[in-house]
N, C-alpha and C positions, 0 to 999 in steps of 0.2 A: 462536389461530392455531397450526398444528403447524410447528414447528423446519425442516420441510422448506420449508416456505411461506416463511418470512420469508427464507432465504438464496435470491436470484436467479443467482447465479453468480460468475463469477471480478471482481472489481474489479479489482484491477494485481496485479503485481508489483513489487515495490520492488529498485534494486541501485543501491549505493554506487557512487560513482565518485571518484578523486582530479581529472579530467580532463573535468567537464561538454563541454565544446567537442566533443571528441577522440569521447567516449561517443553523443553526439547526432548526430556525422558518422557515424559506424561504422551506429549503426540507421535513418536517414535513408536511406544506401545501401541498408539492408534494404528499403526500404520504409515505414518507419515514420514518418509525419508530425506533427508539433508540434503537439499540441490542448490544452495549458497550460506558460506558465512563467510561475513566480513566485520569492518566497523564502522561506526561513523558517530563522530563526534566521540570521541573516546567510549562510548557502546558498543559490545556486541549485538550482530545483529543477526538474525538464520533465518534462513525460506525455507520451509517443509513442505513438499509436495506429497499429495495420495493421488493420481488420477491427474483429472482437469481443476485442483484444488492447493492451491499455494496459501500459505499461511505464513507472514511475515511476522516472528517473532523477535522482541528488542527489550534489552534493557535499560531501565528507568530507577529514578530512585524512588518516583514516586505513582506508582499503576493502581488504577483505582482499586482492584480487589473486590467489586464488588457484579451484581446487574448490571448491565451494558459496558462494559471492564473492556467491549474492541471499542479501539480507537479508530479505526476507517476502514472502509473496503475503499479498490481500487480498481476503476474501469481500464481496461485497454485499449487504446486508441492508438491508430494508423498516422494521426498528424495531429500533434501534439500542441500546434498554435492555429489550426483549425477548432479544434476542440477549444480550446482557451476563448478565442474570440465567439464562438456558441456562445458557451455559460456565461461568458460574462455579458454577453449582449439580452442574454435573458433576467439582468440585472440580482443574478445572485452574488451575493458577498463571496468575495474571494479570501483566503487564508492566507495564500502564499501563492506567492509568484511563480512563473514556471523556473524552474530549479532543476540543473543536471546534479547527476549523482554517479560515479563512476564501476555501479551497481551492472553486475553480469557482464557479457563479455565486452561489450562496446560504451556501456553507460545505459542510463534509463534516464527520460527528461520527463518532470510530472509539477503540477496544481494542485491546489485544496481550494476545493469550495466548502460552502456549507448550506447541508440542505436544512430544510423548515421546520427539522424537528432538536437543529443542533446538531447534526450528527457532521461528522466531514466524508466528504467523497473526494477521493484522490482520481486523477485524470493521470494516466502512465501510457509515455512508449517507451519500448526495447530501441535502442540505439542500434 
């Protein structure tokens, strides 16, 4: 399979919040509707979709508050140790290992890399 094949698109973006409640009302006014909350690691966690647009919102005790305040977008990908073995053969820094989570109906298996400006990229499949 070529590299372009296995990523299908945007999966979410991830941004911290001290203020789950507060963060959920603000994009609910957007438009944005509730299609996961769960938790993890004693956090709550929620996915607001609008469209083709997922927003992983989580709390933290400590979210920057500031300019570049998301913590990751995440690509969707087909095969999830295909992908793994790409990035890491293109010797970028890994964050974290591939890691299930038992997120939506079957689980979701993802990575962290990190690209050249600091930022992290999450690599996600749907289980």
């Amino acid at each position: 399979m070529e590299w372009t094949e296995n990523v299908t698109g945007l999966q979410h973006i991830g941004i911290p919040t001290e203020d789950i409640a507060a963060a959920a009302e603000f994009y609910h006014r957007l438009g944005f509707e509730t299609a996961l909350e769960t938790e993890h690691e004693g956090g709550k966690v929620m996915f607001l979709r609008q469209k083709g647009l997922t927003l992983e919102i989580y709390e933290t005790e400590k979210a920057a508050g500031c300019d570049g305040a998301i913590n990751h977008m995440a690509l969707d990908v087909k095969d999830i140790e295909e992908a793994y073995r790409y990035v890491k053969g293109l010797g970028v820094k890994i964050l974290q290992e591939i890691t299930e989570l038992p997120f939506w109906k079957n689980g979701v298996r993802f990575f962290i890399a990190q690209g050249p400006s600091g930022e992290r990229v999450e690599f996600s499949q749907y289980l």
